[in-house]
C-alpha positions in Angstrom: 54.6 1.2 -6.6 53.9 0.3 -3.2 50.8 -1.5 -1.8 48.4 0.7 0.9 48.2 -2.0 3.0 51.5 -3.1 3.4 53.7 -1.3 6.0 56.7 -1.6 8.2 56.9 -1.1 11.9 59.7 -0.7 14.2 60.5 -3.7 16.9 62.3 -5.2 19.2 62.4 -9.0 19.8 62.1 -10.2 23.5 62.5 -13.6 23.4 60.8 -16.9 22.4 58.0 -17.5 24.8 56.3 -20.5 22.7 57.8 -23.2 21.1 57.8 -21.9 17.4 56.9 -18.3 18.2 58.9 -15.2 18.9 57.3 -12.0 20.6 58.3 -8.9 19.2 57.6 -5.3 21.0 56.1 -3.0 18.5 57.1 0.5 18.6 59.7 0.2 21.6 60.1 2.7 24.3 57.1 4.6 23.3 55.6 4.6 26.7 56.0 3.5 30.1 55.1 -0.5 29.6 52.6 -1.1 27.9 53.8 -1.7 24.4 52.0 -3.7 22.2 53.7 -7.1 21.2 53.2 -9.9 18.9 53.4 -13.5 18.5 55.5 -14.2 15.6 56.0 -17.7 13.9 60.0 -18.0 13.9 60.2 -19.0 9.8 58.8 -15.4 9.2 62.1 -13.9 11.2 65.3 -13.8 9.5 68.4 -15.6 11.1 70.2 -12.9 12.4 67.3 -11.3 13.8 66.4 -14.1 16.4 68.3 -12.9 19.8 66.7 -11.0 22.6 66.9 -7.4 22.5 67.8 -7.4 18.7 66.1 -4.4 16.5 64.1 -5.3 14.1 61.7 -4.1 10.8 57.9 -6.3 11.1 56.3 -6.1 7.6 52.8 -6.4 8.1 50.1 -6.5 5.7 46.9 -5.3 6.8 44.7 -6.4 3.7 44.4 -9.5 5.6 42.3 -9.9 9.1 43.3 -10.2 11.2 46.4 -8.3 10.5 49.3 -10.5 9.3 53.2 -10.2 9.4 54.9 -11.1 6.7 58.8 -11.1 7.4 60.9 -9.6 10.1 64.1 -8.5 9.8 67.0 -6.8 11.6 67.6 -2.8 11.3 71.3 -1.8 11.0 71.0 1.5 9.8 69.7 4.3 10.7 66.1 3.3 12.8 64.7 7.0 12.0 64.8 5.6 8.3 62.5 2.9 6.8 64.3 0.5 4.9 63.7 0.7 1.1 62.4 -3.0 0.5 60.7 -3.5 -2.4 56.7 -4.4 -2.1 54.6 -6.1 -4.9 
């Protein structure tokens, strides 16, 4: 059974703009600029899902305030489909 306030977003990682951080675009190219981003710590981002302009899936649990991603990792399947992770 999956938890209410956990959910998974589309992204797209940009690049690492502080040391131990990497911003991710939420929800990209919905919009002209604009998109909302985050600051991500880097242990939260899988291996392969580090490089600029990679796709990506941000778990974020929203139980917690302020809002709080818990692991990022990289789509390669179809991005119109959620992946099927298990959440406890």
């Amino acid at each position: 059974m999956a938890n209410d306030d956990v959910f998974i977003v589309p992204g797209r990682v940009f690049g690492c703009l502080v040391d131990g951080e990497l911003t991710i675009v939420i929800n990209p190219g919905l919009g002209i600029g604009g998109e909302p981003h985050w600051a991500v710590p880097v242990r939260l981002v899988d291996l392969d899902a580090r490089l600029p302009n990679t796709e990506v899936w941000v778990t974020v649990d929203r139980g917690q305030r302020p809002w709080s991603v818990t692991h990022v990792g990289r789509r390669f399947f179809n991005p119109d489909t959620p992946p099927q992770i298990p959440i406890s």
